[in-house]
N, CA, C and O of each residue as an XYZ file, in Angstrom:
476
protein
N     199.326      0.401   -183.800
C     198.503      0.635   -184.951
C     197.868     -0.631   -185.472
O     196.787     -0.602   -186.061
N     198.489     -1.653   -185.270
C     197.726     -3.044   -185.564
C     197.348     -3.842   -184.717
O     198.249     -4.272   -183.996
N     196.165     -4.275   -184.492
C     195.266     -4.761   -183.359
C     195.679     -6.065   -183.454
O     195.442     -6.667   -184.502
N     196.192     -6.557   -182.651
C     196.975     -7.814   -182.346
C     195.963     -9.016   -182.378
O     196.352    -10.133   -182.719
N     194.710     -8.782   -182.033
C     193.822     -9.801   -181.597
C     192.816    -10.425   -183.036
O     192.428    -11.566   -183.291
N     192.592     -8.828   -183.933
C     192.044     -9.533   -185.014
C     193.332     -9.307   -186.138
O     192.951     -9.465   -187.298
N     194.345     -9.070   -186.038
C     195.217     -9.096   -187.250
C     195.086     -8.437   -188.527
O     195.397     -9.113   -189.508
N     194.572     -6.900   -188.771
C     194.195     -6.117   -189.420
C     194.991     -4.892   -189.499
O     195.720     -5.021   -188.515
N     195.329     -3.721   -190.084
C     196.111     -2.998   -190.359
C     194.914     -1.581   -190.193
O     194.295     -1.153   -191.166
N     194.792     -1.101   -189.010
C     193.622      0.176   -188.738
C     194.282      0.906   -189.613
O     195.453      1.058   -189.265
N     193.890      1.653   -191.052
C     194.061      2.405   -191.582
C     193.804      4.096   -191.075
O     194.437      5.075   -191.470
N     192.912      4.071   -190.294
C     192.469      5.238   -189.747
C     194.081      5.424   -189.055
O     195.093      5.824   -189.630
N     193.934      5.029   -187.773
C     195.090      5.292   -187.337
C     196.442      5.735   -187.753
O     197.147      6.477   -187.070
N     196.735      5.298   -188.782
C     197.409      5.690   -190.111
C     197.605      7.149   -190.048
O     198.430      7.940   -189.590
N     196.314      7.171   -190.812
C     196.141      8.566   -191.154
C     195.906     10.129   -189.861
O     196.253     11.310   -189.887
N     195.084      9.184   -188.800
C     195.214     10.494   -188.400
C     196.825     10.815   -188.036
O     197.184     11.988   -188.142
N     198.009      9.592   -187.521
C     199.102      9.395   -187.406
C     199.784     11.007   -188.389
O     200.186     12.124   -188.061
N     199.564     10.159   -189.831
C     199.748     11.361   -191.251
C     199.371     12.650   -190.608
O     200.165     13.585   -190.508
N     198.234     12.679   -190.206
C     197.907     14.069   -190.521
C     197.793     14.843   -189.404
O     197.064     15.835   -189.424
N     198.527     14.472   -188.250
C     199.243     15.051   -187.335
C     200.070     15.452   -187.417
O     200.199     16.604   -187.004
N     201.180     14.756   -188.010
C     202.612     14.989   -188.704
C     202.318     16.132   -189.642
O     202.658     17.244   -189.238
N     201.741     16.049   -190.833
C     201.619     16.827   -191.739
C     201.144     18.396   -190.273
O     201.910     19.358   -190.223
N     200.379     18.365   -189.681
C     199.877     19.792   -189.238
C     201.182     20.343   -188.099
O     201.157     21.441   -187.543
N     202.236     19.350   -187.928
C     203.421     19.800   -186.782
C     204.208     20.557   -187.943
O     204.453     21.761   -187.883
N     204.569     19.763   -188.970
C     205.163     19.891   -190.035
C     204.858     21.712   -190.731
O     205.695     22.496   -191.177
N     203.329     21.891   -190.574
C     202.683     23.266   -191.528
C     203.197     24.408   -190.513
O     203.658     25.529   -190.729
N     202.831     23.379   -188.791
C     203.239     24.560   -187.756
C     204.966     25.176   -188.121
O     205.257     26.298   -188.537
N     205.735     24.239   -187.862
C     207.251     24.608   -188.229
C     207.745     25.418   -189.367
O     208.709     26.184   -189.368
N     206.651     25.029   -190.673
C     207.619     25.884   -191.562
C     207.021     26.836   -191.475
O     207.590     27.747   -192.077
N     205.567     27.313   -190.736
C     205.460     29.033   -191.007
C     206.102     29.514   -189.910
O     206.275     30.733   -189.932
N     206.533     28.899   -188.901
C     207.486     29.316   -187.200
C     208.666     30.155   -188.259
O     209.071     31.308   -188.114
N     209.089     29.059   -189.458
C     210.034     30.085   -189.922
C     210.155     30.362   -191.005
O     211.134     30.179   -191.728
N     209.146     30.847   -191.248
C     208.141     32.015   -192.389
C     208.481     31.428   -193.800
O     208.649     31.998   -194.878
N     208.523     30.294   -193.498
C     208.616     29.865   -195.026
C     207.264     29.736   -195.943
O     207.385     29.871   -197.161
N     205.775     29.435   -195.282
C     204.359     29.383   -195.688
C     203.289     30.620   -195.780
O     202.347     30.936   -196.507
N     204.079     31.230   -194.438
C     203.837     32.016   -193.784
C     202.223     31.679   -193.457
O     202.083     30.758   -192.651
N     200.956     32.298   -193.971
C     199.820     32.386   -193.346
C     199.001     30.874   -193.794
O     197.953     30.523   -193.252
N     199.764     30.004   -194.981
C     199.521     29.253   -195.686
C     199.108     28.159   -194.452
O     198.102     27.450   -194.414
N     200.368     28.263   -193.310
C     200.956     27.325   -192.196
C     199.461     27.193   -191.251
O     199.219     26.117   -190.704
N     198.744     28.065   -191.146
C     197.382     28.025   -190.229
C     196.870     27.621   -191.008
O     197.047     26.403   -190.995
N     196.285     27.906   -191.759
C     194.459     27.059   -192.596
C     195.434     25.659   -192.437
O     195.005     24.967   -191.514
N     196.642     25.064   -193.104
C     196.818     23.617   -192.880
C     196.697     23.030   -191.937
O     196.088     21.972   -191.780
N     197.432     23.828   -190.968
C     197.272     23.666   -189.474
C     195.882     23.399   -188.859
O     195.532     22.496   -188.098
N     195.251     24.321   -189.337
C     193.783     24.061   -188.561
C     192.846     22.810   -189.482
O     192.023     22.236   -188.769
N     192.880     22.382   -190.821
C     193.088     21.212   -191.899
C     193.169     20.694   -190.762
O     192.317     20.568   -189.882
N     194.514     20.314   -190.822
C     195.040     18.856   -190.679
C     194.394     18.428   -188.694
O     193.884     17.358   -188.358
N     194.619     19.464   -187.896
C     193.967     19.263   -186.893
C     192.652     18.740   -186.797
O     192.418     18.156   -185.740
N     191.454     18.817   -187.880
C     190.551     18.839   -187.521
C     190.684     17.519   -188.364
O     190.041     16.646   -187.781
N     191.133     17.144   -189.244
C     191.486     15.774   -189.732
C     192.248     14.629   -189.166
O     192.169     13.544   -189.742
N     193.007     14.761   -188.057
C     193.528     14.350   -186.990
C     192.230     13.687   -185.856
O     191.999     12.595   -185.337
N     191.711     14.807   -185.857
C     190.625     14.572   -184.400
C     189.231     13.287   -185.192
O     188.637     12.310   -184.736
N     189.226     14.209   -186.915
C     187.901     12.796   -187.480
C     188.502     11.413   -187.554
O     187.827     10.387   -187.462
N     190.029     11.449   -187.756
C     190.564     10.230   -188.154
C     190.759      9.172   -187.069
O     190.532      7.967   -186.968
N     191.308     10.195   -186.251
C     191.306      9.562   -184.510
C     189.787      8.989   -184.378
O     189.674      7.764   -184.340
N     188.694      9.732   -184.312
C     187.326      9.067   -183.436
C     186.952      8.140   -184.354
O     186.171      7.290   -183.926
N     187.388      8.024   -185.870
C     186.968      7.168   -186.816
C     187.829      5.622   -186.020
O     187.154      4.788   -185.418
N     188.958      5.523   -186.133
C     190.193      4.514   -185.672
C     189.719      4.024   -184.519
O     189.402      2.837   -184.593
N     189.494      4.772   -183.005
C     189.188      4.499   -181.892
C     187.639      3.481   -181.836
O     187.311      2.590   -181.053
N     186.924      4.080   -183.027
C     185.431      3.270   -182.444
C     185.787      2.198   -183.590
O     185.196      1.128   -183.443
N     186.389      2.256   -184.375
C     186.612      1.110   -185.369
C     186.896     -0.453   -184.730
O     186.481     -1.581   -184.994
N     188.164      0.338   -183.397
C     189.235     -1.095   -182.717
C     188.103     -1.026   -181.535
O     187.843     -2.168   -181.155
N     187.420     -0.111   -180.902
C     186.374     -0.866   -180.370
C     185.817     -1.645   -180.467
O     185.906     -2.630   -179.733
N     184.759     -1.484   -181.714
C     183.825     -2.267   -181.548
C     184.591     -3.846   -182.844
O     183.815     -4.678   -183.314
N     185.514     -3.864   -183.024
C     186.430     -4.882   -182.949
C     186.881     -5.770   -181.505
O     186.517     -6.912   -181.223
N     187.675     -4.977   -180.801
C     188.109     -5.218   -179.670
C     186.335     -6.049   -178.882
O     186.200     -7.227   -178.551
N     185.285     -4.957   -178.799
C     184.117     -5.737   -178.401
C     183.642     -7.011   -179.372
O     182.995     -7.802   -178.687
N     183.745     -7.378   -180.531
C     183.643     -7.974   -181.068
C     184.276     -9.442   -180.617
O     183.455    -10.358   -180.561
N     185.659     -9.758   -180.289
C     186.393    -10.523   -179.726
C     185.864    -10.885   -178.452
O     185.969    -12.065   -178.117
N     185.311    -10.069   -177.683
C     184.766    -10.260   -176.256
C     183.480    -10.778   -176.209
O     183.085    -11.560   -175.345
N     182.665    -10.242   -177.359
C     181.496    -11.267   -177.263
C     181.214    -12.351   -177.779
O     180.294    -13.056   -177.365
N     181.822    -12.594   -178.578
C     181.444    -13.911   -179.299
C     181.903    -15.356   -178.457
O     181.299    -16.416   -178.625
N     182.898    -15.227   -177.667
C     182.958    -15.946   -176.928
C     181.168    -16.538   -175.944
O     180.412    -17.505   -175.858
N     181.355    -15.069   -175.401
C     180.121    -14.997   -174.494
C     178.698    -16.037   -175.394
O     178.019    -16.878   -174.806
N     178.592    -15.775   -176.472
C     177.522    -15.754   -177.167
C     177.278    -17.627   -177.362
O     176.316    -18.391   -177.286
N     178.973    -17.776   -177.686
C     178.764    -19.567   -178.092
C     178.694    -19.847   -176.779
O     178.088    -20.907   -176.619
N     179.109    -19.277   -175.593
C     178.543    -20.157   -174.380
C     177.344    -20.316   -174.105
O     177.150    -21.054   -173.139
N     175.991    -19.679   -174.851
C     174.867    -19.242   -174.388
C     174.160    -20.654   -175.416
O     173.355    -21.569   -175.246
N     175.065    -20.112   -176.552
C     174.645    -21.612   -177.600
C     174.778    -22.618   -176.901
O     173.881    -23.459   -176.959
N     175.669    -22.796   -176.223
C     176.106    -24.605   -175.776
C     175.454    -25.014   -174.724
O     175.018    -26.163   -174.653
N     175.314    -24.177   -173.827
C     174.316    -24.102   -172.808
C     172.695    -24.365   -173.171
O     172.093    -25.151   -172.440
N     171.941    -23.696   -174.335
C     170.978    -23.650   -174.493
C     171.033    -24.887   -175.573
O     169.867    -25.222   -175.779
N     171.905    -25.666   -176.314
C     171.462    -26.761   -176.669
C     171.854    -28.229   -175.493
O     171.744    -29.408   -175.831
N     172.164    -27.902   -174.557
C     172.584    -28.656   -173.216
C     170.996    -28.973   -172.970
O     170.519    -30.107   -173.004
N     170.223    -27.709   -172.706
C     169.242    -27.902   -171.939
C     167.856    -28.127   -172.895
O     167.041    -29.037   -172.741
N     167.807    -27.142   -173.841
C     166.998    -27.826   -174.748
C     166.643    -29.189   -175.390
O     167.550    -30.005   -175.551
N     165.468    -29.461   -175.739
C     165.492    -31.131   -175.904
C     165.845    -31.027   -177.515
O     165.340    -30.163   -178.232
N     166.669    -31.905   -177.934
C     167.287    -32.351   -179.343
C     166.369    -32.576   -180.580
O     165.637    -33.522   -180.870
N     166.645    -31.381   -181.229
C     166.167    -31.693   -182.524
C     164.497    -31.693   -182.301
O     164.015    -31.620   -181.171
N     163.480    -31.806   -183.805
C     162.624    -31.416   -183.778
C     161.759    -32.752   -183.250
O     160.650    -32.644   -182.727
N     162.467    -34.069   -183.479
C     162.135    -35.457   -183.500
C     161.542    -35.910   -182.148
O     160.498    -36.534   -181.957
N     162.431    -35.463   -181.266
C     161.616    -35.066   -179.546
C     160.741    -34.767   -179.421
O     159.710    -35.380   -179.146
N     160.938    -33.759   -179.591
C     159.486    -32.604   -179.519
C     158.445    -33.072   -180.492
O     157.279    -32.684   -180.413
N     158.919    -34.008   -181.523
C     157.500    -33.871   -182.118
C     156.621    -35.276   -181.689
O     155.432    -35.531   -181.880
N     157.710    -36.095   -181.020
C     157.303    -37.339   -180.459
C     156.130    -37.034   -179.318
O     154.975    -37.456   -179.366
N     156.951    -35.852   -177.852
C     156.198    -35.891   -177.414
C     154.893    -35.420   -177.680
O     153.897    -35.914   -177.151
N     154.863    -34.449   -178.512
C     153.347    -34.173   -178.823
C     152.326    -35.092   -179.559
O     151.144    -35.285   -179.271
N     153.037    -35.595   -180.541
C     152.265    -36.967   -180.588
C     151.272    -37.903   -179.527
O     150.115    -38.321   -179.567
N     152.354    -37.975   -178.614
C     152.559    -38.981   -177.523
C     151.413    -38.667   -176.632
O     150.572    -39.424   -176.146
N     151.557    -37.464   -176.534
C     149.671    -36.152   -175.750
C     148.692    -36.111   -176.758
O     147.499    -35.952   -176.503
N     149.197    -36.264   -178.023
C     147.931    -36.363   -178.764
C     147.042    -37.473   -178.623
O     145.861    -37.508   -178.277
N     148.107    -38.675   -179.070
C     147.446    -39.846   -179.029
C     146.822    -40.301   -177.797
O     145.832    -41.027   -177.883
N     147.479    -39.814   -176.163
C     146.827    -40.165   -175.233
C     145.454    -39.505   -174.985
O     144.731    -40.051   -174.152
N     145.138    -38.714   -175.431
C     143.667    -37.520   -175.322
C     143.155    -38.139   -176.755
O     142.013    -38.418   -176.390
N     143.181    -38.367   -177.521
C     142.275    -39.074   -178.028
C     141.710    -40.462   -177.705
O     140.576    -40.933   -177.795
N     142.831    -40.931   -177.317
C     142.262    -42.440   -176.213
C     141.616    -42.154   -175.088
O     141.128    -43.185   -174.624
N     141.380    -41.147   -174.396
C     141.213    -41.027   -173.242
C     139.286    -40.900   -173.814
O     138.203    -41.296   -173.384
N     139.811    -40.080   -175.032
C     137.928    -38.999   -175.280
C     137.409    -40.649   -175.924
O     136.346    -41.070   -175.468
N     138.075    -41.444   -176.844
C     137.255    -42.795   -176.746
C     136.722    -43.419   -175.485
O     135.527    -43.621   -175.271
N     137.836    -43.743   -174.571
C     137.364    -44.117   -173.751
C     136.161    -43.820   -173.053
O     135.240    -44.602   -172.818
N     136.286    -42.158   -172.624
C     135.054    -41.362   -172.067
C     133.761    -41.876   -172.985
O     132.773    -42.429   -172.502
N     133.926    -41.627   -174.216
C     133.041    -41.788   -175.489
C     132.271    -43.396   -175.078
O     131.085    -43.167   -174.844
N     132.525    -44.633   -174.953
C     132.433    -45.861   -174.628
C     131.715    -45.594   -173.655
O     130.507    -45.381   -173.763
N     132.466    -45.564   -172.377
C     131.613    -45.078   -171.013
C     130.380    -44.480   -171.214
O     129.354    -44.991   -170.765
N     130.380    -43.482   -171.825
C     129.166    -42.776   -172.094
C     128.167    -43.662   -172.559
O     127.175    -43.799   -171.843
N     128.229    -44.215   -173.493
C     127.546    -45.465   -174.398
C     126.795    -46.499   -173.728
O     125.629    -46.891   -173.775
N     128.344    -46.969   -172.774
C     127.576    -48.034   -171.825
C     127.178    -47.343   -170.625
O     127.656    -47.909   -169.642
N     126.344    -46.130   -170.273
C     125.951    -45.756   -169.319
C     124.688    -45.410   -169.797
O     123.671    -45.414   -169.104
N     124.752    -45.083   -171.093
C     123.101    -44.972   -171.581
C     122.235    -46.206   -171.860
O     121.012    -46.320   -171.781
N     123.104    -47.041   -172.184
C     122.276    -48.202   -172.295
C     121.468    -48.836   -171.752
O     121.010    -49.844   -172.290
């Protein structure tokens, strides 16, 4: 009933636990007519409260249980992608600089040439 991995107390589980018990419990005392017809409607209650509590519990520790499994996955994708990526914005903004400033030297240059070719 308690998911070992995130350390939480599934309440669902709990209950549908409860309310299984409670519907064995409704079965027995009308077996000996102590509820008598009372023993079915609980019975059929608690069954169908059993089965919501169950699919509630089950997808709960799933997507828990998946929860634990990916996050791992996820910081490897981080560490990897700042491995390969270039650092920070200071890089990147160097090199573009760095292409800026060379294409504007280049269009002077051209610009000059031009100048001294008309002359």
């Amino acid at each position: 009933m308690t998911n070992g991995k995130s350390g939480y107390w599934n309440v669902w589980w709990t209950l549908a636990v409860l309310s299984a018990l409670v519907g064995v419990m409704a079965v027995l005392l009308e077996y000996f007519g102590i509820i008598r017809d009372l023993g079915l409607v609980i019975g059929v209650v608690s069954t169908a409260l059993t089965v919501l509590f169950g699919l509630t519990a089950s997808t709960r520790t799933a997507v828990s249980s998946l929860r634990h499994e990916i996050v791992p996955v996820l910081e490897r994708i981080e560490r990897v992608l700042n491995e390969r990526l270039p650092r920070g914005p200071n890089r990147l903004h160097r090199a573009v600089l760095a292409e800026s400033v060379e294409r504007v030297g280049a269009s002077k240059r051209l610009r000059q040439r031009q100048g001294e070719a008309a002359r």
